[in-house]
C-alpha positions in Angstrom: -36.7 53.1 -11.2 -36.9 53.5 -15.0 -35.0 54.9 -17.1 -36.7 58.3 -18.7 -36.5 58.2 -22.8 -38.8 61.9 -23.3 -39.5 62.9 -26.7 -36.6 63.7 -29.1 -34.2 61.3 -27.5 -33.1 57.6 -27.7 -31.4 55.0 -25.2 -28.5 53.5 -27.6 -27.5 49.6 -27.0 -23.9 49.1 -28.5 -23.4 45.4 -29.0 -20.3 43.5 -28.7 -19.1 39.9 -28.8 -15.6 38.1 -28.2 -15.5 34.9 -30.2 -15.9 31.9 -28.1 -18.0 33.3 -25.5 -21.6 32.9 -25.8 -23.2 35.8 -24.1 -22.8 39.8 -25.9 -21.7 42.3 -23.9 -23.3 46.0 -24.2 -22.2 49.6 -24.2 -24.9 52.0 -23.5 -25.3 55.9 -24.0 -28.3 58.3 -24.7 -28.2 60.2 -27.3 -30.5 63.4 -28.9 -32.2 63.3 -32.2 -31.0 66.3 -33.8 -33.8 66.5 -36.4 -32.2 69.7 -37.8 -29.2 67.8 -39.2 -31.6 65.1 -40.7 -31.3 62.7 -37.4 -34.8 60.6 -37.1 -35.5 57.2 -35.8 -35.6 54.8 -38.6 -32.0 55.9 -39.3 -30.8 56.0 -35.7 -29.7 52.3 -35.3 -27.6 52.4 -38.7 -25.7 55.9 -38.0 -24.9 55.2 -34.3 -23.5 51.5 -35.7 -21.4 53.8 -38.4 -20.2 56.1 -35.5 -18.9 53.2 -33.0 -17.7 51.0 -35.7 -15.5 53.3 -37.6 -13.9 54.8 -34.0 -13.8 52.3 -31.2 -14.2 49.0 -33.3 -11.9 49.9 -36.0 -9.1 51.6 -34.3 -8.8 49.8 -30.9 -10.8 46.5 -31.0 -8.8 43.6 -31.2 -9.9 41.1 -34.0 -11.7 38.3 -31.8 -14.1 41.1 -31.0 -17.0 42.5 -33.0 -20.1 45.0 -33.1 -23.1 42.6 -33.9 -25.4 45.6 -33.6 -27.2 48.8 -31.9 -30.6 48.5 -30.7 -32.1 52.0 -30.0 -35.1 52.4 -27.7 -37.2 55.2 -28.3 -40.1 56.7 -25.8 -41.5 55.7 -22.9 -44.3 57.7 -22.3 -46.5 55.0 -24.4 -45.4 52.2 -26.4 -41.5 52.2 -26.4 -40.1 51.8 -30.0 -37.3 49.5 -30.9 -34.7 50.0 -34.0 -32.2 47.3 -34.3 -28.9 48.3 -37.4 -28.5 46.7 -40.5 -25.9 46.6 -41.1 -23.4 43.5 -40.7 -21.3 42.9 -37.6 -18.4 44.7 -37.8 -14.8 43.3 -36.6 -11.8 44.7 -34.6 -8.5 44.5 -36.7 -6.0 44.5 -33.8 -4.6 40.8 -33.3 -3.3 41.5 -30.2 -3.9 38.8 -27.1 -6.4 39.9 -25.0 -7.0 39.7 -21.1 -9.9 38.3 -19.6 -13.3 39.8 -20.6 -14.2 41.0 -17.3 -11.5 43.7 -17.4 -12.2 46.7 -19.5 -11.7 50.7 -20.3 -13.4 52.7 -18.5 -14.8 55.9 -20.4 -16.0 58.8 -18.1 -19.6 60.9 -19.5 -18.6 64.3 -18.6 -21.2 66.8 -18.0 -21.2 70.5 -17.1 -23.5 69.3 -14.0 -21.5 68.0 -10.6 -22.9 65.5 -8.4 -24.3 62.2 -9.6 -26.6 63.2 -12.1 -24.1 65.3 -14.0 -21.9 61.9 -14.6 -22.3 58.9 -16.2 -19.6 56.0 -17.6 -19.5 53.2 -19.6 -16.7 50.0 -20.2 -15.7 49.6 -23.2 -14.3 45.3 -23.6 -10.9 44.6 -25.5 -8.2 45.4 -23.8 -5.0 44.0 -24.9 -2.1 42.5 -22.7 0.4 44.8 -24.1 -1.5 48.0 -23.2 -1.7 47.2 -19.8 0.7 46.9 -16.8 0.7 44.1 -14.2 -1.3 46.6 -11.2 -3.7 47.6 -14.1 -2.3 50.7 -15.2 -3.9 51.8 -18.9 -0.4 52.5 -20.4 0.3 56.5 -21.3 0.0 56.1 -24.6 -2.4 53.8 -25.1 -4.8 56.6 -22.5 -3.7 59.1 -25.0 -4.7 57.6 -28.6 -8.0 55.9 -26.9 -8.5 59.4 -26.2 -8.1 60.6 -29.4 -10.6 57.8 -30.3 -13.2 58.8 -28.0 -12.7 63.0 -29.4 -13.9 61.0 -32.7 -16.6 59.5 -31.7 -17.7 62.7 -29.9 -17.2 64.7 -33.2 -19.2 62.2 -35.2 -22.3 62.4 -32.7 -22.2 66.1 -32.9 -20.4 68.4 -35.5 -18.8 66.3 -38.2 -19.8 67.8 -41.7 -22.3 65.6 -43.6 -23.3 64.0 -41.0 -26.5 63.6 -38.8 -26.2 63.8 -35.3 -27.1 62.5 -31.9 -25.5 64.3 -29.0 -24.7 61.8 -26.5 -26.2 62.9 -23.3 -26.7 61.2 -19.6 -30.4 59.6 -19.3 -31.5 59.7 -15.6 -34.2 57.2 -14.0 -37.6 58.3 -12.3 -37.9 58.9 -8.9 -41.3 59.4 -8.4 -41.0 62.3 -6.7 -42.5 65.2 -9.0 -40.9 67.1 -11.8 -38.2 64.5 -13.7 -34.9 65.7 -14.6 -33.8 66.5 -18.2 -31.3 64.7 -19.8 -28.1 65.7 -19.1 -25.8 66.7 -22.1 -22.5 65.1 -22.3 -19.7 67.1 -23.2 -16.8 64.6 -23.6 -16.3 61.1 -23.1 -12.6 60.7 -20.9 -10.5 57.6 -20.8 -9.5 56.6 -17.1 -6.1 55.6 -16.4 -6.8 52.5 -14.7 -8.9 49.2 -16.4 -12.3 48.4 -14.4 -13.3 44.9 -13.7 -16.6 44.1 -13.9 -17.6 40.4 -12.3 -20.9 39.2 -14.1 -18.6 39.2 -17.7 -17.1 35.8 -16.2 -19.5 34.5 -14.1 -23.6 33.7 -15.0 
């Protein structure tokens, strides 16, 4: 099944990599092109790398992490476009000691829409040792300011003043069975309490 990009929207590639390991690891989200605010595609790459540097890479990512880019597909029903940032990769500024990078945050995509197509997540790599317990607990605070980070990011993609924005939304994948879905507009991104492992980030 692939993913459906329609017209006016973008599939956003977040990428991330801990020093020493050779692979990148990737956040994805979809996101609208708000044309009215002055959003378009040449730009998309560079203002999505200003939005997740300047919340989740500056205020949480410890300093053997960094953004090395955003790719942004665009279309799908001809020739999909690709726009890869600028700008230079970006590092975290928290010199915490990390745990393993198979264990991450795991941010929720809330929608107004139940059932699986009105949800959507994403793990965010870098968690420290000191903002986790031993049975993997996210520590109350840290939930609480990674929360605040998230509202951030959230307000850049959509309402902050000078800016132009791409509502994050929840991109769904053809079925092939008639009429596809819209994309599903996200209305906040929620930090679990509880770090998700995810096995491939260790092994090849």
């Amino acid at each position: 099944m692939s993913l459906i990009i329609p017209p006016g929207f973008l599939h956003a590639v977040y990428r991330l990599k801990l020093e020493g390991d050779t692979e990148e690891m990737v956040v994805t989200c979809g996101h609208e092109i708000d044309t009215a605010s002055g959003a378009n595609n040449d730009d998309a790459a560079d203002d999505l790398f200003g939005a997740f540097s300047s919340t989740f890479v500056d205020d949480i990512m410890p300093n053997v992490y960094e953004l090395t880019g955003v790719d942004v597909y665009i279309g799908n029903d001809g020739p999909t476009l690709v726009y890869t940032s600028t700008e230079a990769p970006f590092p975290g500024n928290d010199p915490a000691a990390c745990i393993p990078p198979n264990t991450a945050y795991l941010i929720r995509k809330r929608t107004d829409l139940a059932g699986r197509r009105g949800r959507g997540r994403f793990y965010l790599p870098g968690v420290t040792e000191e903002r986790v317990d031993n049975v993997g607990n996210v520590l109350s605070g840290t939930v609480g300011s990674m929360q605040t980070i998230c509202d951030a990011f959230y307000s850049r993609l959509t309402f902050d003043a000078g800016a132009r924005f791409y509502p994050p939304v929840v991109l769904h994948r053809s079925e092939g069975i008639g009429t596809e879905p819209p994309p599903t507009p996200i209305t906040r991104f929620v930090v679990d309490g509880k770090v998700a492992t995810q096995r491939r980030r260790l092994r090849p």
